[in-house]
C-alpha positions in Angstrom: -23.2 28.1 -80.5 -25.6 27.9 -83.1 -26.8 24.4 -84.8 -25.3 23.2 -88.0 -27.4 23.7 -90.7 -28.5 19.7 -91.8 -29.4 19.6 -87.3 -31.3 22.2 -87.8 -33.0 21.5 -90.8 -33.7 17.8 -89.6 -35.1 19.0 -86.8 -37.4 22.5 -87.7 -38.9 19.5 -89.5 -39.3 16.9 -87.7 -38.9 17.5 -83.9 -41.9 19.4 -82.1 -41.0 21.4 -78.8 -42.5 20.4 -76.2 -41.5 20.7 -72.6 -38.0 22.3 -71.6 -36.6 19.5 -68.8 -33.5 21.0 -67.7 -30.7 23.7 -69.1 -27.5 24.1 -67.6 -24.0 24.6 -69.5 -23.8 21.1 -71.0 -26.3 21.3 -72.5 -30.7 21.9 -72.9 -32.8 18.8 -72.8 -36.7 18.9 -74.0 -39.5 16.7 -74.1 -41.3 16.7 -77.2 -42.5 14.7 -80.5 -40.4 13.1 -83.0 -41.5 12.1 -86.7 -39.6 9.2 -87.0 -40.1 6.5 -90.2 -42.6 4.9 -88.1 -44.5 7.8 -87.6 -44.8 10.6 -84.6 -43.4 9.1 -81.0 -42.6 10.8 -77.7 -39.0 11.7 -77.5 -36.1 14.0 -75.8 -34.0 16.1 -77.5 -30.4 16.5 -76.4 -29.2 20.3 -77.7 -25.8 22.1 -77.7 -26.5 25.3 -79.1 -27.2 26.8 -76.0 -24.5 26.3 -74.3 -21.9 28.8 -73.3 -18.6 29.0 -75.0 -16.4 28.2 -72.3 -18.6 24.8 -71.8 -18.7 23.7 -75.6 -15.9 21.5 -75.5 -16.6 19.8 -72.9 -20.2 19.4 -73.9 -19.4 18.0 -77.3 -17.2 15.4 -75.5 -20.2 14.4 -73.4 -22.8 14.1 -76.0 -20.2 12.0 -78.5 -19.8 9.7 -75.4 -24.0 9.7 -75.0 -24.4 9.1 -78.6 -22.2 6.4 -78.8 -23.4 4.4 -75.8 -27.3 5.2 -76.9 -26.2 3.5 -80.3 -24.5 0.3 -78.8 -27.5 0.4 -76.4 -30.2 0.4 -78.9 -31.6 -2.9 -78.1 -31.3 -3.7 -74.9 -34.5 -2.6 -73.8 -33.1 -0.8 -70.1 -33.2 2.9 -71.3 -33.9 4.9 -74.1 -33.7 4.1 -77.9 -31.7 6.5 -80.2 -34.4 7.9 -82.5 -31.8 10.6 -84.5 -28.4 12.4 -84.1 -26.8 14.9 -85.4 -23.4 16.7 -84.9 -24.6 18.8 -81.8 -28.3 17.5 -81.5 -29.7 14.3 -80.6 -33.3 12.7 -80.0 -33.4 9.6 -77.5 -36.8 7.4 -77.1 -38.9 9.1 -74.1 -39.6 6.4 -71.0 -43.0 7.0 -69.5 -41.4 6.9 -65.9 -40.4 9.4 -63.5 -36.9 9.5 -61.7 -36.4 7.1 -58.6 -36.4 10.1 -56.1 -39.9 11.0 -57.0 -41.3 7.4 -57.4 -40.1 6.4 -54.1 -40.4 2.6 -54.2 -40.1 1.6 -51.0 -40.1 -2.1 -50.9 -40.6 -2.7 -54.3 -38.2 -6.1 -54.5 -39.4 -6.4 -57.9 -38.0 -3.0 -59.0 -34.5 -3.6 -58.0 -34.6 -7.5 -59.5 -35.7 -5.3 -62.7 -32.7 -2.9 -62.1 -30.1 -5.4 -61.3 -31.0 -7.5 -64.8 -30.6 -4.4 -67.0 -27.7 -3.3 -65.4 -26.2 -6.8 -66.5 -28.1 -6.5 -69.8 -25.9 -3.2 -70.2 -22.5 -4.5 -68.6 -22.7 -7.5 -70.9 -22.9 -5.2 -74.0 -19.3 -3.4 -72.8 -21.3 -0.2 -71.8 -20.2 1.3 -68.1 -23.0 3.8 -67.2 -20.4 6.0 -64.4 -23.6 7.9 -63.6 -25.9 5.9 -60.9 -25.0 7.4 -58.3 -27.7 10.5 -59.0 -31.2 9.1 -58.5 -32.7 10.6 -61.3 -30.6 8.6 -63.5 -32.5 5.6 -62.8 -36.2 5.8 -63.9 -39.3 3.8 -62.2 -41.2 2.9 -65.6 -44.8 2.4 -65.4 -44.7 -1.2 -66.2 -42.7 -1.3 -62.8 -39.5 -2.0 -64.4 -36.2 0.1 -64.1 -34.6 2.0 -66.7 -31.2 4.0 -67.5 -31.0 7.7 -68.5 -28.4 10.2 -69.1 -25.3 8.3 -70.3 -23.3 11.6 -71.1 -20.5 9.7 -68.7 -20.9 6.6 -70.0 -17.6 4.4 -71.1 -17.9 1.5 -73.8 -15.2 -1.0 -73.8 -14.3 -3.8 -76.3 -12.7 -5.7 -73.7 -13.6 -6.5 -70.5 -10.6 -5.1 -69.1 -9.7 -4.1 -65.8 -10.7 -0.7 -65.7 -14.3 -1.7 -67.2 -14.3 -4.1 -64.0 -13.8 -1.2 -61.9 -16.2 0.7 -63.6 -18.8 -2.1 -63.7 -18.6 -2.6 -60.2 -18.6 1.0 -59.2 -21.9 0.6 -61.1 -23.8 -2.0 -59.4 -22.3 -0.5 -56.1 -24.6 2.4 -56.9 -27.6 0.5 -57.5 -27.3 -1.4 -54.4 -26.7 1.9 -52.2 -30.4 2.7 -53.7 -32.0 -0.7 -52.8 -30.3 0.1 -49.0 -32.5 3.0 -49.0 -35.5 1.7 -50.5 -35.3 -1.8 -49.6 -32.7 -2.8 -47.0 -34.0 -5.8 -45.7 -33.7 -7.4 -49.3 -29.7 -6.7 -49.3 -28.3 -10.7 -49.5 -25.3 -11.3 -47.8 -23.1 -10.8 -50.9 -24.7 -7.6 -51.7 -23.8 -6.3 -48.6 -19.9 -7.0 -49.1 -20.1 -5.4 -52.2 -21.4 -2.1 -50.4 -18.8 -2.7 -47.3 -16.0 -3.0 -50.0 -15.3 0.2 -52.5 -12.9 -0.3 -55.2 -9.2 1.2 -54.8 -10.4 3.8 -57.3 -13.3 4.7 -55.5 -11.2 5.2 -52.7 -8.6 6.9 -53.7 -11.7 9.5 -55.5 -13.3 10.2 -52.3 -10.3 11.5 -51.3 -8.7 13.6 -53.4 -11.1 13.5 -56.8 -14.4 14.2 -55.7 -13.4 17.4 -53.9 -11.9 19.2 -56.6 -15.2 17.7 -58.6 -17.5 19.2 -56.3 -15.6 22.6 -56.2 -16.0 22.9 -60.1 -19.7 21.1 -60.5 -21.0 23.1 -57.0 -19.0 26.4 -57.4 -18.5 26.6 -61.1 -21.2 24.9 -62.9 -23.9 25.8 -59.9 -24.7 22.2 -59.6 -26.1 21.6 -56.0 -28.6 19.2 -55.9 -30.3 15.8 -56.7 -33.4 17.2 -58.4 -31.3 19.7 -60.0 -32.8 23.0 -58.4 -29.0 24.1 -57.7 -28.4 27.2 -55.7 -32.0 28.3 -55.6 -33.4 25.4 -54.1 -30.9 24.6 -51.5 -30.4 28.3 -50.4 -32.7 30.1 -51.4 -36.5 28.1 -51.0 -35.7 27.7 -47.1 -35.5 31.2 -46.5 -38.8 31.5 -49.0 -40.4 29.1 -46.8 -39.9 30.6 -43.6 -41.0 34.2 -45.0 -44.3 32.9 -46.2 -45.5 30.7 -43.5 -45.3 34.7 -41.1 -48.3 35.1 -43.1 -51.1 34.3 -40.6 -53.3 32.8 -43.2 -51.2 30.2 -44.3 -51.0 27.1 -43.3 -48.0 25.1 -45.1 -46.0 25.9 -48.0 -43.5 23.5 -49.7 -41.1 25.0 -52.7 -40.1 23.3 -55.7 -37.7 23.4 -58.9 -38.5 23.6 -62.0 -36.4 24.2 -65.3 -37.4 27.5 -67.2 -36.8 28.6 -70.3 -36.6 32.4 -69.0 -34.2 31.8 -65.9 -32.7 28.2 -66.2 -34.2 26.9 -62.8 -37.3 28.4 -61.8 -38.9 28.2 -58.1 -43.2 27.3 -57.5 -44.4 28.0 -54.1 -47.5 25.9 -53.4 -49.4 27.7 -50.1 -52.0 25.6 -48.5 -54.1 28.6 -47.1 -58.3 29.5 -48.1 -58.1 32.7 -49.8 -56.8 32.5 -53.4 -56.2 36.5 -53.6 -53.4 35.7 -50.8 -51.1 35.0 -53.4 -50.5 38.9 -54.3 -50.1 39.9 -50.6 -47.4 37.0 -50.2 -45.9 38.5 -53.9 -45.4 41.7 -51.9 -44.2 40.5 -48.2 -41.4 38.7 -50.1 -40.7 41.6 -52.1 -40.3 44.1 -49.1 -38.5 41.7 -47.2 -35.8 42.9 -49.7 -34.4 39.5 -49.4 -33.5 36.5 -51.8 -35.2 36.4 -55.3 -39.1 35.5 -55.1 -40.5 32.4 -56.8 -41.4 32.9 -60.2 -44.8 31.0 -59.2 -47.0 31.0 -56.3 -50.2 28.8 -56.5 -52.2 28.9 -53.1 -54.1 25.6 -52.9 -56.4 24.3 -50.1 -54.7 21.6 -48.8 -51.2 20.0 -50.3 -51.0 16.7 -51.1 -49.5 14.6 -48.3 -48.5 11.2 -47.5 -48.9 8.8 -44.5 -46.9 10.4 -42.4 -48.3 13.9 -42.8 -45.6 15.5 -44.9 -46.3 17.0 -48.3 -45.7 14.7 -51.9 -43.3 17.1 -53.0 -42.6 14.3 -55.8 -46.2 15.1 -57.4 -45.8 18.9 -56.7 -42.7 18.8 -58.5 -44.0 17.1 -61.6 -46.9 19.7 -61.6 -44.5 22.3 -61.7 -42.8 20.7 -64.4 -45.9 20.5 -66.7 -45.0 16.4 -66.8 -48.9 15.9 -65.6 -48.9 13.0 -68.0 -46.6 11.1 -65.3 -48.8 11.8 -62.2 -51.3 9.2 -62.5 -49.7 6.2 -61.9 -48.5 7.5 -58.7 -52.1 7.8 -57.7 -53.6 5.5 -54.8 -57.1 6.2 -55.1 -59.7 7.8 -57.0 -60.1 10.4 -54.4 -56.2 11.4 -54.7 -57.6 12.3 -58.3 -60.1 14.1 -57.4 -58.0 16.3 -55.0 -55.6 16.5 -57.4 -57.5 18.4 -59.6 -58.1 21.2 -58.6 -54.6 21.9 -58.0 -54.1 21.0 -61.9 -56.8 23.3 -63.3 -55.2 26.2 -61.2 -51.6 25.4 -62.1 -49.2 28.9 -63.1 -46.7 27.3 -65.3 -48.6 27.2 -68.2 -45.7 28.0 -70.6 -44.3 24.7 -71.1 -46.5 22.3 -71.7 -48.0 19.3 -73.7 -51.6 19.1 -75.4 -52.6 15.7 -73.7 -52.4 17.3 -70.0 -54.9 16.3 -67.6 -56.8 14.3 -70.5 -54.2 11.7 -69.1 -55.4 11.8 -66.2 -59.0 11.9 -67.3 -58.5 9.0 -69.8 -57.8 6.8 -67.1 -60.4 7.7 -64.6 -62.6 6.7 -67.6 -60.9 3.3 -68.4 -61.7 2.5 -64.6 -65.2 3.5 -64.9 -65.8 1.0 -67.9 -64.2 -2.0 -66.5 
């Protein structure tokens, strides 16, 4: 399905590709730079025309209901403005955050305070989210407060009816499932009720909707996981892992998604061995061993990132892979998590999707530190 001609148009001149975030058959989301009347900002383009043909019309009923909730939305300051949309194209305001599974904030009370507010902010504007279940969906911004993303299931309602009541609630349900995991000793006794009591609907769809759900989503639309790997990171990267840690040399490996413009969802092996020319014998074990596909990337590194309790920071490996570099530093600790850091950024492999500020982000701030 091709763009109509004034999407196009609008956007050959003012929308500048940037990096591919995900594909799949709803749709292809980017992260790029938008001319806008108040001059060039960060922003994500929502895209249809590469979708398949038995997808479309369900696609085009997601992105009307995305448009329409990131247009009632506009002002409320919990997720991302609507910059510009078309009839199968749309650009939404880019949050400098990263996705609540890779931000991790354990503890942080003053995250979900932030979340809970904005999820009223939204509720009180008639606007359901039906989403927040996925982690991703919920962004840790890098002013420490939470935002919204991806509303393609939103619902807005004029009324507060009783569905929207359902749907509301099903909502803050959500969040508070997240705090349990991040921050369970803040539940209050009312917040616990809430996750003790589901709503007849959300009954009634564990048992009988979400499996037919799943079978379309997991065995249809090869949607598997959280991160949004699918297939190839749930099945495939444990087999990868096993077959490259036989090689004597290495040490530890960890394997993660990223989306590719070639493939859809690419894999990236980091290898904690010494020898950097390891990477072609691995290319060939994995290649004899006949078995599932190999990674499209394999970057051999000294030592991988790790955090208290030993295990690799797969959240920083996966925005490396991702080209977001941009996003890294605030997750930083120290200056010395910089410096080891970069080395693993100057030797990154996905190189073809990727912004011109890079590790000048990350540079910019080491200099702002130095000054002060």
């Amino acid at each position: 399905m091709s763009l109509p001609k004034d999407d196009a148009a609008t956007l050959s001149a003012r929308w500048s590709q940037g990096v591919l975030l995900k594909r799949d058959v709803f749709s292809t989301v980017e992260r790029g730079r938008f001319r806008s009347a108040d001059g060039e900002v960060e922003g994500v383009l929502r895209r249809l025309d590469q979708v398949p043909f038995w997808s479309f019309g369900l696609a085009l009923h997601l992105f009307w209901r995305e448009r329409r909730a990131l247009m009632l939305a506009r002002d409320l300051d919990v997720g991302p403005k609507l910059l510009w949309a078309g009839r199968r194209a749309l650009v939404r305001g880019f949050i400098d955050g990263v996705a609540l599974h890779l931000a991790k904030p354990h503890g942080d009370l003053a995250y979900f305070r932030s979340a809970k507010a904005a999820l009223r902010k939204l509720h009180r504007a008639g606007i359901c989210h039906n989403d927040l279940a996925k982690e991703q969906n919920w962004l840790v911004g890098r002013d420490g407060r939470a935002y919204l993303t991806d509303f393609q299931l939103a619902a807005c309602f004029k009324t507060r009816s009783r569905l929207f009541r359902i749907a509301a609630y099903e909502d803050l349900r959500h969040l508070l499932k997240h705090k349990r995991s991040y921050a369970p000793e803040a539940l209050t006794p009312k917040e616990r009720k809430v996750l003790a009591r589901k709503s007849p609907f959300a009954s009634i769809w564990l048992k009988t909707g979400k499996k037919v759900y799943q079978a379309i989503t997991r065995g249809i639309f090869n949607f598997t996981d959280r991160e949004g790997g699918g297939r190839r990171l749930v099945n495939d990267a444990p087999v990868l892992v096993d077959l490259i840690r036989r090689n004597p040399e290495v040490r530890d490996t960890a394997i993660v998604a990223f989306a590719d413009r070639r493939v859809g969802v690419g894999l990236y092996a980091f290898v904690e061995a010494d020898q950097s020319a390891l990477e072609k014998t691995l290319r060939s074990e994995l290649a004899a061993a006949k078995g599932v596909k190999p990674p499209e990337h394999i970057q051999v590194v000294h030592a991988l990132p790790r955090d208290a309790a030993g295990k690799p920071r797969t959240e920083i490996l996966q925005l490396v892979a991702m080209n977001q570099v941009d996003l890294i530093e605030p997750m930083m600790r120290s200056d010395a998590d910089r410096e080891f850091l970069k080395d693993i950024l100057e030797q990154r492999k996905n190189l073809r999707d990727r912004f011109n500020f890079e590790v000048a982000e990350m540079d910019q701030a080491s200099a702002k530190r130095e000054a002060s």
